[in-house]
C-alpha positions as CSV (number, residue, x, y, z in Angstrom):
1,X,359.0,114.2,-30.8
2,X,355.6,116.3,-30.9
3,X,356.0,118.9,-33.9
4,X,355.4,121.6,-31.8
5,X,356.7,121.2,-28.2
6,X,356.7,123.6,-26.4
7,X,355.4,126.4,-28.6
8,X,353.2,129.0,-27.8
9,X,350.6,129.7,-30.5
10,X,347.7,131.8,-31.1
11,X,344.6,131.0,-32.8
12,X,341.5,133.6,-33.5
13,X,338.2,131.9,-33.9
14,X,339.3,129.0,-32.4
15,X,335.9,128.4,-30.5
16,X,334.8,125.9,-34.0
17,X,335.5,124.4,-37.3
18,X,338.7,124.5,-38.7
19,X,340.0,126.9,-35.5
20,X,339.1,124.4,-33.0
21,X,340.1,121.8,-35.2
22,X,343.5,123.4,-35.5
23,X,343.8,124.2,-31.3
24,X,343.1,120.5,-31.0
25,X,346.0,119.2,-33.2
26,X,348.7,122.2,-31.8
27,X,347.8,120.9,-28.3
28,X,348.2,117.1,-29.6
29,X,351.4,118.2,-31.3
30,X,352.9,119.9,-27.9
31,X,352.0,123.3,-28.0
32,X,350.2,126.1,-25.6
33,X,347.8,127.7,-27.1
34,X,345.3,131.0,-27.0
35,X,342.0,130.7,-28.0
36,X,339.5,134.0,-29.0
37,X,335.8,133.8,-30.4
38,X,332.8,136.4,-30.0
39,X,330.8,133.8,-27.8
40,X,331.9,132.6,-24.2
41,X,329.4,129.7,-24.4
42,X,331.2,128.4,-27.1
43,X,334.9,129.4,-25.9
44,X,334.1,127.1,-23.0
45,X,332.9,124.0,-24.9
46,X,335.9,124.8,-26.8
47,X,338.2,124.4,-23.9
48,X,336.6,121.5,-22.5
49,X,336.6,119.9,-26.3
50,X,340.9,120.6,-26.3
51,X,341.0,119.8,-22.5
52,X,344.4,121.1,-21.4
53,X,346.9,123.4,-22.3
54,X,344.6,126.1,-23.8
55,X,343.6,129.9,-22.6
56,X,340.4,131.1,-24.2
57,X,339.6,135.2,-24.3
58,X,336.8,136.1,-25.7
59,X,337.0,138.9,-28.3
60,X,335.8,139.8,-31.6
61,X,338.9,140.3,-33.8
62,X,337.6,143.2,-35.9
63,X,337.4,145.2,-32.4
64,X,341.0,146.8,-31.7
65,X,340.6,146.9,-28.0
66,X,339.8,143.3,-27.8
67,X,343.3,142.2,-29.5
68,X,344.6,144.7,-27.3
69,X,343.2,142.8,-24.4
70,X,343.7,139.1,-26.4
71,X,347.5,140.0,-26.4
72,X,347.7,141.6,-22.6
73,X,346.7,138.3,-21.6
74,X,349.1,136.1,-23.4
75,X,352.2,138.5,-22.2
76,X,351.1,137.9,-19.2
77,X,350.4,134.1,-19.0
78,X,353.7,133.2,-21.4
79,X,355.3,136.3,-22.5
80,X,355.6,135.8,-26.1
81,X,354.3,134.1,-29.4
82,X,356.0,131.3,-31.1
83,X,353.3,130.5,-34.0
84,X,349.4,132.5,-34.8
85,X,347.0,131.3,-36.9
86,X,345.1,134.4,-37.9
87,X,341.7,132.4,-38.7
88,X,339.2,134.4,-37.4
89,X,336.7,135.9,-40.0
90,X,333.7,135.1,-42.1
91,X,331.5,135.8,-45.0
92,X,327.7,136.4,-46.5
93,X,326.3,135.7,-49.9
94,X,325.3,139.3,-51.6
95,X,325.1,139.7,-55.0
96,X,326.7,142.7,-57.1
97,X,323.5,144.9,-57.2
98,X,322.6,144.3,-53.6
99,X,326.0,145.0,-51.5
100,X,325.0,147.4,-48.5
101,X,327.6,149.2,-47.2
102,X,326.8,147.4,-43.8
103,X,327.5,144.2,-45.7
104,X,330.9,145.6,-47.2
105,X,332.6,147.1,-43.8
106,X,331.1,143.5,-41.6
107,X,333.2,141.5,-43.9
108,X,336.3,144.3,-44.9
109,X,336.4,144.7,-40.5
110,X,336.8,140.7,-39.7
111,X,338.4,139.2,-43.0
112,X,341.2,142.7,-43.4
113,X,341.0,145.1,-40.8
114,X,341.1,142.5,-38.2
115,X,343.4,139.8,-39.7
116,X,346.2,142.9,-40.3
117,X,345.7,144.3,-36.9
118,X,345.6,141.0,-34.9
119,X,349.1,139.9,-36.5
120,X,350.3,143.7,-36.2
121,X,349.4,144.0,-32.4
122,X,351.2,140.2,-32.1
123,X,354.4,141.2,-33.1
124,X,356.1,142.3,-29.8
125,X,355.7,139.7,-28.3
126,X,357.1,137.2,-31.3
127,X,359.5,135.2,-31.3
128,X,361.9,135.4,-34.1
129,X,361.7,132.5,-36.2
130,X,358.2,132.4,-35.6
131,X,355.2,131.0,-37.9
132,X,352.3,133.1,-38.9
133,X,349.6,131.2,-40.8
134,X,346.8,133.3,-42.4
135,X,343.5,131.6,-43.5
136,X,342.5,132.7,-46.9
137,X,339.9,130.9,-49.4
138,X,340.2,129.1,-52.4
139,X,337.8,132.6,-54.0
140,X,341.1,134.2,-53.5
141,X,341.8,133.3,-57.4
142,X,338.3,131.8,-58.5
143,X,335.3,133.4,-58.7
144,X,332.1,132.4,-57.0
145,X,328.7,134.2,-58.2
146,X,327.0,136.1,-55.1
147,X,330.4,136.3,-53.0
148,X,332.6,139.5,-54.0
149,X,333.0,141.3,-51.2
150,X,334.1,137.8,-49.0
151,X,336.4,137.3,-51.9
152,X,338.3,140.3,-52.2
153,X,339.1,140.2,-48.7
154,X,340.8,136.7,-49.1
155,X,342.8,138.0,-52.1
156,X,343.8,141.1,-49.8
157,X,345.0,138.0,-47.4
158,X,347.3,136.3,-50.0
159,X,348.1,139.8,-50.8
160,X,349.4,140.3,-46.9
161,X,351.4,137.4,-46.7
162,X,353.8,138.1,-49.8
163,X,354.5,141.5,-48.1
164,X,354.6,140.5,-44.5
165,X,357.3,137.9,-45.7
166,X,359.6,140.7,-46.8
167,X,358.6,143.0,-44.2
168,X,359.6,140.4,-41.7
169,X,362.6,138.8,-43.2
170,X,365.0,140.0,-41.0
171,X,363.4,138.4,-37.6
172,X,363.2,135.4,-40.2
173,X,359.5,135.1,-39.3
174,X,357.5,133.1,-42.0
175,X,354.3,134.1,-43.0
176,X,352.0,131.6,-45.1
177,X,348.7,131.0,-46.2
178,X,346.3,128.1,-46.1
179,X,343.7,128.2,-48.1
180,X,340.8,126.1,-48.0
181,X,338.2,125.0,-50.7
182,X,334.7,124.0,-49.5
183,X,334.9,122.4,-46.1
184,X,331.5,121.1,-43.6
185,X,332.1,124.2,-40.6
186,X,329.2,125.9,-38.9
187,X,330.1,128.7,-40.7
188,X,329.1,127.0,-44.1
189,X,325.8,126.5,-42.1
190,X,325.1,129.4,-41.3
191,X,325.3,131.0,-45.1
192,X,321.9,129.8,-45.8
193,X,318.4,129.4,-44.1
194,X,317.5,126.0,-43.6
195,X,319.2,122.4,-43.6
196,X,318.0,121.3,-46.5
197,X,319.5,124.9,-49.2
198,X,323.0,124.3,-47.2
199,X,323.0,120.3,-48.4
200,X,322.1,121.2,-51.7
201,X,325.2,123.9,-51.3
202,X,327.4,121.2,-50.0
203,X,326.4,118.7,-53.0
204,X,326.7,121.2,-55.1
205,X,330.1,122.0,-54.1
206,X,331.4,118.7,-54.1
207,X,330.3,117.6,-57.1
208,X,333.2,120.6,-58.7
209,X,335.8,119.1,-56.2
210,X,338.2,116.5,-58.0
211,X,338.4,114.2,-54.8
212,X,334.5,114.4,-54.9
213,X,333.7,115.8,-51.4
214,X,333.8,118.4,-49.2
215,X,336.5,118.5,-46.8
216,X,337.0,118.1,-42.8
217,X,338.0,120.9,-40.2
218,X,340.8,118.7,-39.0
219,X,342.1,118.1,-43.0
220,X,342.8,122.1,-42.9
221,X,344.6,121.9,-39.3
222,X,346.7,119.4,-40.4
223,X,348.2,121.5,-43.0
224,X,348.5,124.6,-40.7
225,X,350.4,122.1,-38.6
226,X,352.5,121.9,-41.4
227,X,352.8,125.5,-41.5
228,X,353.2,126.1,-38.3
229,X,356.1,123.7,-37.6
230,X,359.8,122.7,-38.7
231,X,358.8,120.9,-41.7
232,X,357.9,124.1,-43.6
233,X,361.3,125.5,-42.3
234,X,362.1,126.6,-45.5
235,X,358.8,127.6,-46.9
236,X,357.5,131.8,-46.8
237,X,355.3,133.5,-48.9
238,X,353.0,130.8,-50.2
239,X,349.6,129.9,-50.6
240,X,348.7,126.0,-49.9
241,X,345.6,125.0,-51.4
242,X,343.7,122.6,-49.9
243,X,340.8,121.9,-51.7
244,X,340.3,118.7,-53.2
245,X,341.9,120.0,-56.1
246,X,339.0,122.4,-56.7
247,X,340.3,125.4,-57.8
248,X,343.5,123.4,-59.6
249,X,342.4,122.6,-62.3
């Protein structure tokens, strides 16, 4: 039987990389699911990319009324939430000497601000017994020169799901990380200018993995697939690394 028949699940940023990744292998594993990103060109090659059983809203996460409107929609089209994978969120090199405060409140909105309100404003519509999977960062315990602000919002992420396991004990809703080490997304792409800085950035980061790549968009969704279903039934509060081993040793 499909790990997650029947489910209805939730997924921010699921218009690429390890979001669309992740829609693709709930739908595979049985389950409805609600798709947001910022761009509708995207959202629609994302929901011809999963092909059925898949809502996309367009939204920016850090933007209240768009959760508001994500979340209106899904009571509407299902009535509650089974499992959310709060994914959304993204980062920019600045080094400690040259953080703007533009820099600081882009990155604190998506990676905090949004992540806490997008699993706040989910809650009455969730079903107890529920999975909530939050994507954090292997920077959450190691330090990467240039990327302090994008790290301390990860660590604020772990940070979230050790309390949101008590605070949610008694609907026996589990809350869990996954957090990934370097992994080829657009959004690694996009950290540096041209093609050939972001392949030396991928060598580079490969070369400290123990496995000796980088890792796949679908590698990360299979562990949230984990996460999200009854093989973690008795797992709350944790952080699974997957990295390659990076930051284990």
């Amino acid at each position: 039987m499909a790990k997650l028949n029947g489910k209805i699940a939730v997924i921010t940023g699921g218009n690429s990389g390890i979001g669309l990744a992740t829609a693709e292998r709930f739908v595979s594993e049985g389950a409805y699911v609600f798709i947001t990103g910022r761009r509708q060109a995207e959202l629609d090659a994302a929901v011809k990319k999963i092909g059925k059983n898949v809502t996309a809203v367009q939204g920016d996460v850090s933007n209240l009324a768009d959760l508001d409107k994500l979340y209106s929609v899904v009571k509407k089209e299902k009535g509650r939430v089974d499992i959310l994978f709060a994914n959304a969120g993204g980062g920019e090199f600045a080094p400690l000497g040259s953080i703007t405060e533009a820099h600081y409140d882009k990155t604190f909105n998506a990676n905090v601000k949004g992540l806490l309100f997008t699993v706040q404003k989910a809650l009455p519509l969730f079903t107890d017994g529920g999975a909530i999977i939050l994507n954090a960062s292997i920077v959450s315990i190691k330090g990467m020169a240039n990327f302090s602000v994008y790290s301390a919002t990860k660590a604020a992420v772990r940070s979230f799901a050790r309390t949101w396991t008590v605070d949610l004990k008694a609907r026996n809703i589990r809350v869990n990380v996954v957090s990934p080490g370097p992994i080829d997304t657009p959004g690694v792409a996009a950290l540096l200018p041209t093609p050939e800085e972001v392949a030396q950035f991928k060598a580079g980061m490969a070369s400290m993995v123990p496995l000796g790549r980088v890792g796949t968009s679908d590698e990360i969704a299979k562990a949230v697939v984990f996460l999200a279903s009854d093989d973690s039934s008795y797992v709350a509060g944790i952080e699974l690394f997957v990295d390659g081993g990076m930051a284990q040793i």
